[in-house]
C-alpha positions in Angstrom: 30.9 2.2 10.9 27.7 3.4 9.9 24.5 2.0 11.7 22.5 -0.3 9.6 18.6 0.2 8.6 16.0 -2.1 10.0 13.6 -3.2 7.0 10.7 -1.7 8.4 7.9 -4.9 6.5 10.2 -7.5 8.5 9.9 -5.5 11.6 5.9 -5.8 11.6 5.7 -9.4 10.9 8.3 -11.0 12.7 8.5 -11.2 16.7 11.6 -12.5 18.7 11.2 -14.7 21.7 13.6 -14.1 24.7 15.1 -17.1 23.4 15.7 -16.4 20.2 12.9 -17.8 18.3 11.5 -15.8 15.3 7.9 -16.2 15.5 5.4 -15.3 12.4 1.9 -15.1 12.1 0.3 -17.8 9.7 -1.1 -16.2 5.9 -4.3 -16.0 4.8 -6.3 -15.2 8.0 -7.9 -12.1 6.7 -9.8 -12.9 3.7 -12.2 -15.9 2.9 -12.4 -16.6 6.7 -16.7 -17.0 7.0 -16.7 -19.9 5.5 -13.8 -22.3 7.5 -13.8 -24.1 10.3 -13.9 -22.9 13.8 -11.5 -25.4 14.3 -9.0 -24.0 11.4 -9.7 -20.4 12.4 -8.4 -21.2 15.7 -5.2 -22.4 14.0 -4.4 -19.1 12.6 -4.7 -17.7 15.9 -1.1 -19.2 17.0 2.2 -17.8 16.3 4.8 -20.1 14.1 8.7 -20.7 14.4 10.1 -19.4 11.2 11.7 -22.2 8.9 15.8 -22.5 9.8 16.6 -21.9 5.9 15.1 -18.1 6.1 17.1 -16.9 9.3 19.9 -15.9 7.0 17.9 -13.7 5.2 16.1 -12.1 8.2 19.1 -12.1 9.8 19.8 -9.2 7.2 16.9 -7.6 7.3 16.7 -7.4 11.5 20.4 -6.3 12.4 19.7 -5.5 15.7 16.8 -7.8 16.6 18.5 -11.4 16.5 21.9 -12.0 18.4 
């Protein structure tokens, strides 16, 4: 069998725990940041668990990064 591609997008935004958790980074922390909260800009500074629904696709895209 051939060996698959790694999408190289899904590779830069996703991180895998030990455990197996995909972890993403939270959108829009880049642009129109001056004029939030400290409070909410402190929010974007924590990984999130990815929803259960999209494992099956990233699943696909990251053949060799989830088990």
């Amino acid at each position: 069998m051939p060996k698959l591609k790694t999408h190289k997008g899904t590779q830069r935004r996703f991180h895998i725990t030990g455990s197996g958790k995909i972890m993403r980074a939270k959108g829009g922390k880049s642009h129109l940041r001056r004029n939030k909260a400290p409070r909410v800009k402190r929010l974007y500074d924590e990984m999130m668990e990815v929803h259960p629904s999209a494992k099956a696709r990233l699943k696909r895209l990251l053949p060799y990064g989830l088990k």
